[in-house]
Residue frames as a rotation matrix with the C-alpha (Angstrom) as fourth column:
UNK 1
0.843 0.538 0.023 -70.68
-0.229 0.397 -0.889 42.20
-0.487 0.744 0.458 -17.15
UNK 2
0.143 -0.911 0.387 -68.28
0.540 0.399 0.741 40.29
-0.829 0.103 0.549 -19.16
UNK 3
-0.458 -0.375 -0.806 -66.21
-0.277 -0.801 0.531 42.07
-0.845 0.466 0.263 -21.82
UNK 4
0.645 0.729 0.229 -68.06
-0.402 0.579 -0.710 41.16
-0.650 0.365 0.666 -25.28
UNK 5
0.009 -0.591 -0.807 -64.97
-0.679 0.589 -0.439 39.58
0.734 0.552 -0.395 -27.04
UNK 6
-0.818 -0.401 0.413 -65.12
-0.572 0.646 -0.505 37.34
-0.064 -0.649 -0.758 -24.49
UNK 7
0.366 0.920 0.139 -69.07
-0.381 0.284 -0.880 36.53
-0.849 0.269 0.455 -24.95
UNK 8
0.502 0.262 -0.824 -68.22
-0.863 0.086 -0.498 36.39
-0.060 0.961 0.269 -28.73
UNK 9
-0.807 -0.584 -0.088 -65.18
-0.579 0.812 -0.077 33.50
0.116 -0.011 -0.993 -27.78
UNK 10
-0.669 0.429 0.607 -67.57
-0.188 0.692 -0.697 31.60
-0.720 -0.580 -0.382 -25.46
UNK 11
0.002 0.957 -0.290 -70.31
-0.724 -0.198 -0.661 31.81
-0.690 0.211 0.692 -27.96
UNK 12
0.011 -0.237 -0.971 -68.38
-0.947 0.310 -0.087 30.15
0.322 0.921 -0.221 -31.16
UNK 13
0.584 0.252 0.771 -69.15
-0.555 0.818 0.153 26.36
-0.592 -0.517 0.618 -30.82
UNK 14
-0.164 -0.492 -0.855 -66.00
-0.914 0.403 -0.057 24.21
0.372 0.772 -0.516 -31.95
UNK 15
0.798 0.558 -0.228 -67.39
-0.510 0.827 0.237 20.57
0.321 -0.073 0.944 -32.50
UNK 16
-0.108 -0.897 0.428 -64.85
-0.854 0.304 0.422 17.78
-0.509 -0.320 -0.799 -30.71
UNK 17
-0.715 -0.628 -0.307 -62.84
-0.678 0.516 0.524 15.50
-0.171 0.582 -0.795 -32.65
UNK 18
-0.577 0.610 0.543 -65.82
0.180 0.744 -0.644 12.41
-0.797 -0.273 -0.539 -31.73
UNK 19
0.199 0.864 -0.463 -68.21
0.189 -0.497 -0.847 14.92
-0.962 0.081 -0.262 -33.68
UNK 20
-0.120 -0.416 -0.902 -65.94
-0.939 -0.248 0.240 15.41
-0.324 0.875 -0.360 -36.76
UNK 21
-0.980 -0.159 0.123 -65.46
-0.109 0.934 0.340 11.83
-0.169 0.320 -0.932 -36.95
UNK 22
-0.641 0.665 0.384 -69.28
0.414 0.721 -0.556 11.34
-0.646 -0.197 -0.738 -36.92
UNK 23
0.512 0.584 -0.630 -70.18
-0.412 -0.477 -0.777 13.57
-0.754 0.657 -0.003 -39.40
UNK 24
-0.450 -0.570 -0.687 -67.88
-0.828 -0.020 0.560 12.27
-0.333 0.821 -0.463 -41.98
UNK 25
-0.792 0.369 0.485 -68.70
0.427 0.904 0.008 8.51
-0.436 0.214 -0.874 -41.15
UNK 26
0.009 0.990 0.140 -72.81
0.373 0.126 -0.919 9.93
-0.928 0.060 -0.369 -41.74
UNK 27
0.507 -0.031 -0.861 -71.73
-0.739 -0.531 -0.416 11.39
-0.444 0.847 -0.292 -45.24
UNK 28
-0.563 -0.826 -0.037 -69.77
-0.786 0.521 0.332 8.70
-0.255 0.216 -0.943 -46.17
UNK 29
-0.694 0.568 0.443 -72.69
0.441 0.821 -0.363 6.02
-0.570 -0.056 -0.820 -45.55
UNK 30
0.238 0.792 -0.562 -75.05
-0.157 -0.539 -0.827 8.58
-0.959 0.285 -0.004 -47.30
UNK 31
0.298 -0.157 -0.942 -73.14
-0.949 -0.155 -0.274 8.75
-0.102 0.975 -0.195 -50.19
UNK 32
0.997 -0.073 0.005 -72.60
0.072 0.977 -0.202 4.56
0.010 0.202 0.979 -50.50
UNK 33
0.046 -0.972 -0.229 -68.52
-0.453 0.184 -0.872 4.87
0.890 0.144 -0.432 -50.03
UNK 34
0.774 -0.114 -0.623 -67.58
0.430 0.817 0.384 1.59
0.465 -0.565 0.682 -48.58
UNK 35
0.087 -0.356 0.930 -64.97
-0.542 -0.800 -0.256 2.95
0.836 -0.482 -0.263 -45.44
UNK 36
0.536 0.815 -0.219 -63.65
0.141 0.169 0.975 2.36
0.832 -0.554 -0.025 -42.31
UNK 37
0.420 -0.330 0.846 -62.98
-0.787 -0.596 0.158 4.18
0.452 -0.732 -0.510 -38.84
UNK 38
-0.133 -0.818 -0.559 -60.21
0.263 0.515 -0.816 3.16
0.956 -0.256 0.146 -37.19
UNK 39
0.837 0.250 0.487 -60.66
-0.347 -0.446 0.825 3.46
0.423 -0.859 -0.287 -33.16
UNK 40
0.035 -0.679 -0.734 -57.11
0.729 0.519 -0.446 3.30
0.683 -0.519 0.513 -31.90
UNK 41
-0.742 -0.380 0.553 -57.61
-0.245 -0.614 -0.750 6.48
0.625 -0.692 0.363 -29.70
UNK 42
0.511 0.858 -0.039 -59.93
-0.308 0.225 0.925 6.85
0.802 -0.461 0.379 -26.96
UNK 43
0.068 -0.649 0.758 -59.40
-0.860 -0.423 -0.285 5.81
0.506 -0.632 -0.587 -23.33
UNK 44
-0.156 -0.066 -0.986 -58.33
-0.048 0.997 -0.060 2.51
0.987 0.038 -0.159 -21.97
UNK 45
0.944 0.325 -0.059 -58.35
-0.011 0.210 0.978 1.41
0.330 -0.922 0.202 -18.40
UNK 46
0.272 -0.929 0.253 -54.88
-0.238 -0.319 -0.917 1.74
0.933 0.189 -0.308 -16.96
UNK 47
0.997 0.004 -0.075 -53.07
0.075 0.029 0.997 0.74
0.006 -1.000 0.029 -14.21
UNK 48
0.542 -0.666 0.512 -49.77
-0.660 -0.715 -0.231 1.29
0.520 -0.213 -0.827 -12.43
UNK 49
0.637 -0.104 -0.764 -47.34
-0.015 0.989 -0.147 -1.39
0.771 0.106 0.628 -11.89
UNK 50
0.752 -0.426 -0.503 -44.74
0.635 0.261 0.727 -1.98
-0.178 -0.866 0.467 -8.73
UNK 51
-0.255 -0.926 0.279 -42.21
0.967 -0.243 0.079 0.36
-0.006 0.290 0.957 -10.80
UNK 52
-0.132 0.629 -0.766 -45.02
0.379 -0.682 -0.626 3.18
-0.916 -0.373 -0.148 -10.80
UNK 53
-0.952 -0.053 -0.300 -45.16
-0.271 -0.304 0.913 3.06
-0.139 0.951 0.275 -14.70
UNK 54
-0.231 0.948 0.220 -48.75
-0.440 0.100 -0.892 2.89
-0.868 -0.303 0.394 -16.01
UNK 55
-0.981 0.177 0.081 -50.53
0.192 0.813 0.550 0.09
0.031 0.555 -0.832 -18.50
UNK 56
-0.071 0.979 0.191 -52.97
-0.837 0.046 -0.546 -0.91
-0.543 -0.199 0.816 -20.07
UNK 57
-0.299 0.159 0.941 -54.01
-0.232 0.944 -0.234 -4.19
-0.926 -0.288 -0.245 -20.16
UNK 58
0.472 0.760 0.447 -56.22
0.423 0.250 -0.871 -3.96
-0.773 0.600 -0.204 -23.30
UNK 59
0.539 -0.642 -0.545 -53.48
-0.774 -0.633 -0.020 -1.26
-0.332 0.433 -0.838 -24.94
UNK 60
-0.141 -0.915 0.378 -51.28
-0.640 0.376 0.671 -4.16
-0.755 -0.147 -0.639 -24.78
UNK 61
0.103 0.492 0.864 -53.72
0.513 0.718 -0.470 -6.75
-0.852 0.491 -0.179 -26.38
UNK 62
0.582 0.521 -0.625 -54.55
-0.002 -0.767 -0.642 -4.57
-0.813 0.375 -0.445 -28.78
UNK 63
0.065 -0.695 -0.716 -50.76
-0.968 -0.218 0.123 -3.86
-0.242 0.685 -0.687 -29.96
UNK 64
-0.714 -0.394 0.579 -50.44
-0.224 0.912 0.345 -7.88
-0.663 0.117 -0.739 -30.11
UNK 65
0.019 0.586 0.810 -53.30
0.570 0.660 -0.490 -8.27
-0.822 0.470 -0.322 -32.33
UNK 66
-0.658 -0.366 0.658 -51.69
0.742 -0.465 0.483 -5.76
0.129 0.806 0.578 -34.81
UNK 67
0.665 0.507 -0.549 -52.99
0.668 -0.732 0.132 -2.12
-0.335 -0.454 -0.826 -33.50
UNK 68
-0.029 -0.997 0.077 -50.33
0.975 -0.045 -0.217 -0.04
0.220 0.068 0.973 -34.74
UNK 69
-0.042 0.397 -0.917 -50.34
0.736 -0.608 -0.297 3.61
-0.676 -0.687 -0.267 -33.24
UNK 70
-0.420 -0.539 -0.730 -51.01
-0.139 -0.757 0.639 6.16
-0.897 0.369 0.243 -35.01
UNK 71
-0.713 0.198 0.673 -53.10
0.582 0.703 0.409 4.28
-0.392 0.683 -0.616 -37.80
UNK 72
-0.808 0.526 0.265 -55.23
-0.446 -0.841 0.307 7.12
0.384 0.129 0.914 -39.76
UNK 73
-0.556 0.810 0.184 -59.05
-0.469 -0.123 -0.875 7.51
-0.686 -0.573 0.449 -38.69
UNK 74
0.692 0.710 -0.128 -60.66
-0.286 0.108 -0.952 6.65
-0.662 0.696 0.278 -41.63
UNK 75
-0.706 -0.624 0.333 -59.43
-0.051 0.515 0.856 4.20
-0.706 0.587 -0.396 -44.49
UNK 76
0.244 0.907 -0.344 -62.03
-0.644 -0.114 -0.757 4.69
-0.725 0.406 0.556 -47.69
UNK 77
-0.543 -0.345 0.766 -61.74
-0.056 0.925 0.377 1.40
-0.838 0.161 -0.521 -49.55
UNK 78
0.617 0.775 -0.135 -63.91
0.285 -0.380 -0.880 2.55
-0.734 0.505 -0.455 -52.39
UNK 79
-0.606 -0.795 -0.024 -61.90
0.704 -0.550 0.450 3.92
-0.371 0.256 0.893 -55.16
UNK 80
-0.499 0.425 -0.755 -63.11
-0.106 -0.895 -0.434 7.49
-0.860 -0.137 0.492 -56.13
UNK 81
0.171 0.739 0.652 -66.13
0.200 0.622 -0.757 6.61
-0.965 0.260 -0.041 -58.46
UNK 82
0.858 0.016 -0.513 -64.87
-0.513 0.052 -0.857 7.68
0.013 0.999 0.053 -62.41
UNK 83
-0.401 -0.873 -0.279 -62.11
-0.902 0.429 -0.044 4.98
0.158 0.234 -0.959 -61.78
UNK 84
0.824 0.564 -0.063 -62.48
-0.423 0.685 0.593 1.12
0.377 -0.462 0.803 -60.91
UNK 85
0.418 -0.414 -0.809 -59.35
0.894 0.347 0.284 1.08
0.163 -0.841 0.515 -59.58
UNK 86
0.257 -0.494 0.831 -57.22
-0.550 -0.781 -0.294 3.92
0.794 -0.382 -0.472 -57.63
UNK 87
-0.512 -0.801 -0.310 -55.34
0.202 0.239 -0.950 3.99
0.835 -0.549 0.039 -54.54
UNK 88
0.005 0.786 -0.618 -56.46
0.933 0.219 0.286 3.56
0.360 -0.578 -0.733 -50.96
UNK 89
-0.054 0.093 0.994 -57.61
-0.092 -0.992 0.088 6.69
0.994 -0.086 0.062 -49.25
UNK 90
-0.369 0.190 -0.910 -56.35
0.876 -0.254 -0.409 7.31
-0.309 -0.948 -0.072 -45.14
UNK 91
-0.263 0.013 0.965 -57.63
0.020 -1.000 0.018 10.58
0.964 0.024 0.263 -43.60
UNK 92
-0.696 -0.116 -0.708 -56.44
0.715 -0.020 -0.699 11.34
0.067 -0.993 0.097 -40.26
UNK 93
0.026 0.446 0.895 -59.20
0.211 -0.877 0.431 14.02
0.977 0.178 -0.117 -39.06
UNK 94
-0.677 -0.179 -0.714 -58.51
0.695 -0.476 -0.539 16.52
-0.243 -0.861 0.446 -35.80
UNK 95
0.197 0.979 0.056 -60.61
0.871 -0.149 -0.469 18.83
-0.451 0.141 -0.881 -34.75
UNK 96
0.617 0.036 0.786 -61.16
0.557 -0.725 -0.404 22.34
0.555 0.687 -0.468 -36.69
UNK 97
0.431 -0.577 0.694 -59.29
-0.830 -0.556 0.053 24.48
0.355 -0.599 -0.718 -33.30
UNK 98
0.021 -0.824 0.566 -56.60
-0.990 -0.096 -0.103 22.77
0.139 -0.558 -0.818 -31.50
UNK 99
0.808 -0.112 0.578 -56.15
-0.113 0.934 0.339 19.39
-0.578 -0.339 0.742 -32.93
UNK 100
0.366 -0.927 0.086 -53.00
-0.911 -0.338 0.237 18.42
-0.190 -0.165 -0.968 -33.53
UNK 101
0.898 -0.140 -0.418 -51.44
0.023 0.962 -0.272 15.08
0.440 0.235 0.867 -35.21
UNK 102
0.637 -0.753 0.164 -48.69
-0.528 -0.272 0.804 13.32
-0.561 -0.600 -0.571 -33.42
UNK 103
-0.108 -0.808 -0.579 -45.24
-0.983 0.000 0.182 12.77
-0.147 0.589 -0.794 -34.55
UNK 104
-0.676 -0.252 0.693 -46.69
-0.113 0.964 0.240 8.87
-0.728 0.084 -0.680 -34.98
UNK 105
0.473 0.779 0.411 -49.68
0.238 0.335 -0.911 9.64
-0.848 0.529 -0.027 -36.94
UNK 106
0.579 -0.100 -0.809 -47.62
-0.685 -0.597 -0.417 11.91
-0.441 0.796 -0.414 -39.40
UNK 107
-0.350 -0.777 0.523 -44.94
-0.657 0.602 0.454 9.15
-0.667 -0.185 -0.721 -39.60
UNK 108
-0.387 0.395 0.833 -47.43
0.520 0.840 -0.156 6.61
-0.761 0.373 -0.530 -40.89
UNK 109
0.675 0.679 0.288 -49.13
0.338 0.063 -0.939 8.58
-0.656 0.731 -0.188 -43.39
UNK 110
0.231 -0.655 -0.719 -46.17
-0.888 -0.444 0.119 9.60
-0.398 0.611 -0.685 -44.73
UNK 111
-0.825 -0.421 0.377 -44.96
-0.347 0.904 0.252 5.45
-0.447 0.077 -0.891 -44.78
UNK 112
-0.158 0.763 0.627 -48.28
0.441 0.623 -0.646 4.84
-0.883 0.174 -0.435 -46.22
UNK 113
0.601 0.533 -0.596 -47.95
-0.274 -0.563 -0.780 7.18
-0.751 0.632 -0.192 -49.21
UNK 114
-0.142 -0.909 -0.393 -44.87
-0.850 -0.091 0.518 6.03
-0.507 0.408 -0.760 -49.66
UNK 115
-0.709 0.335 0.621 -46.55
0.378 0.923 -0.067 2.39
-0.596 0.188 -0.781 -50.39
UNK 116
-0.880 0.316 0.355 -48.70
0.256 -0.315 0.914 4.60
0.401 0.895 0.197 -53.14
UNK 117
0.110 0.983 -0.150 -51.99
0.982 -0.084 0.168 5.62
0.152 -0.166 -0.974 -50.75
UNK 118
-0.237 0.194 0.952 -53.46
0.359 -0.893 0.271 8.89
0.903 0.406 0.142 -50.85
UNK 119
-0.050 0.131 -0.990 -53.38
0.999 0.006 -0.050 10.60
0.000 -0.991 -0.131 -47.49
UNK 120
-0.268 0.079 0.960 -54.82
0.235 -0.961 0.145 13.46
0.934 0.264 0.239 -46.33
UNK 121
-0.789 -0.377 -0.484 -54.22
0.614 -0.497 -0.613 15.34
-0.009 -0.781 0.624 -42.77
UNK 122
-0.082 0.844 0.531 -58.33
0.279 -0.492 0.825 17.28
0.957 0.216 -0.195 -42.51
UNK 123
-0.907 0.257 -0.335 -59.23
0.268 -0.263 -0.927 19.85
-0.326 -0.930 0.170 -39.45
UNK 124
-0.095 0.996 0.002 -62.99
-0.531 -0.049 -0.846 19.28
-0.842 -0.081 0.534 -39.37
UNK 125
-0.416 0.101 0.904 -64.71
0.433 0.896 0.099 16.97
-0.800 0.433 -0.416 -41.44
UNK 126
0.534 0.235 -0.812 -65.97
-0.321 -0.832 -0.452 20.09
-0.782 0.502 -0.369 -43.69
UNK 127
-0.007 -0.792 -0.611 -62.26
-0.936 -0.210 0.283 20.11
-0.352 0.574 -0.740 -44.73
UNK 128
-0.610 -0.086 0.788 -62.19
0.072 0.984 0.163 15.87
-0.789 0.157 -0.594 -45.27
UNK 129
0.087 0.438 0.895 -65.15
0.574 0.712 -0.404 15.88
-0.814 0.549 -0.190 -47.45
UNK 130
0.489 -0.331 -0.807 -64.06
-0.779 -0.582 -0.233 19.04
-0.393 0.743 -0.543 -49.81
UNK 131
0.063 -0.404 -0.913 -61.45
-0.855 -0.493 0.159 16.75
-0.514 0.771 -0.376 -50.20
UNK 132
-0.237 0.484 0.842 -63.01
0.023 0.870 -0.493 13.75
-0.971 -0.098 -0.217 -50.62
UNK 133
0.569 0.777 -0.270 -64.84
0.157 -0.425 -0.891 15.47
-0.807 0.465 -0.364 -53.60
UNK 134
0.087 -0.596 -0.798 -61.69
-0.946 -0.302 0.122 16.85
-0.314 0.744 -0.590 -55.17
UNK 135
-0.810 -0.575 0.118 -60.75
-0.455 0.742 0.493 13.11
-0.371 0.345 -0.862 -55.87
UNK 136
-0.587 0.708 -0.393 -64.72
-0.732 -0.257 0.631 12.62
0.346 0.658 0.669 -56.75
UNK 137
-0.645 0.623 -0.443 -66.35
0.658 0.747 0.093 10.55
0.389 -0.232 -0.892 -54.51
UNK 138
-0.531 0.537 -0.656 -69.61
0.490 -0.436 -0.755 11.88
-0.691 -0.722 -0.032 -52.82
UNK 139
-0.634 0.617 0.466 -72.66
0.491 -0.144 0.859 13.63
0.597 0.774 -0.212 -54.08
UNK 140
0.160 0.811 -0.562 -74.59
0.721 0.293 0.628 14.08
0.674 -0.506 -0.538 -51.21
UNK 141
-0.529 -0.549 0.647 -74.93
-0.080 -0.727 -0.682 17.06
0.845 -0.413 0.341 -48.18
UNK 142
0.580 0.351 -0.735 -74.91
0.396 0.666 0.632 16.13
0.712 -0.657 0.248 -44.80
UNK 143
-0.707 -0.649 0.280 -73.65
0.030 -0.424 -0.905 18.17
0.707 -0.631 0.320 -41.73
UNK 144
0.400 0.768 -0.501 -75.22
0.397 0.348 0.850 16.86
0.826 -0.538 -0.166 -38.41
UNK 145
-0.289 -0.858 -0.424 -71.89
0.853 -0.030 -0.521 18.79
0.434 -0.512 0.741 -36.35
């Protein structure tokens, strides 16, 4: 029989990154905040050219039609509702265990705060809409994860 810390690991369900992202988006649309998800991750087709380096066709397109890596997940285009104007809102979201932002995502939201937008770096969409709230948008509770 296995040891029961080991049961208790296996047992603890951490939602993936896909799932974080889809609860926020379904709170977000509940509560009427105009928004919107950025899909630059995910997996492309790829191949492997005559040098043995690997591509992707679409990757490429992509960067030519202004893709830029690293672009947060969410952009909330709303300003937070006791204002009619405010800065935009990014929020990169990873999951609650072992996501991890890379040294492009941190880059941009740092270059994007610097340009006056409120970024914010959330593990689990829990954490996103707390702080969503602090800045006062939302009303609504919604956790489908």
């Amino acid at each position: 029989m296995p040891h029961p810390l080991r049961m208790a690991r296996k047992a603890a369900f951490i939602p993936l990154e896909d799932d974080e992202h889809i609860a926020l988006a379904d709170w977000l649309r509940a509560n009427l905040i105009f928004f919107h998800h950025s899909p630059n991750g995910g997996v492309r087709p790829s191949r492997t050219d005559a040098k043995g380096a690997r591509f992707s066709n679409e990757g490429k397109k992509l960067q030519r039609m202004g893709t830029i890596k690293g672009f947060p997940d969410f952009l909330v285009i709303d300003p937070p509702p006791p204002f009619t104007e405010g800065p935009p809102v990014a929020v990169e979201l990873k999951r609650v265990k072992g996501g991890k932002p890379s040294p492009e995502q941190l880059d941009l939201m740092a270059e994007l705060e610097k340009r006056g937008w409120t970024c914010y770096l959330a593990k689990g969409a829990d954490a996103a809409i707390t702080f969503l709230k602090s800045l006062g948008y939302g009303r609504k509770e919604i956790r489908n994860v």
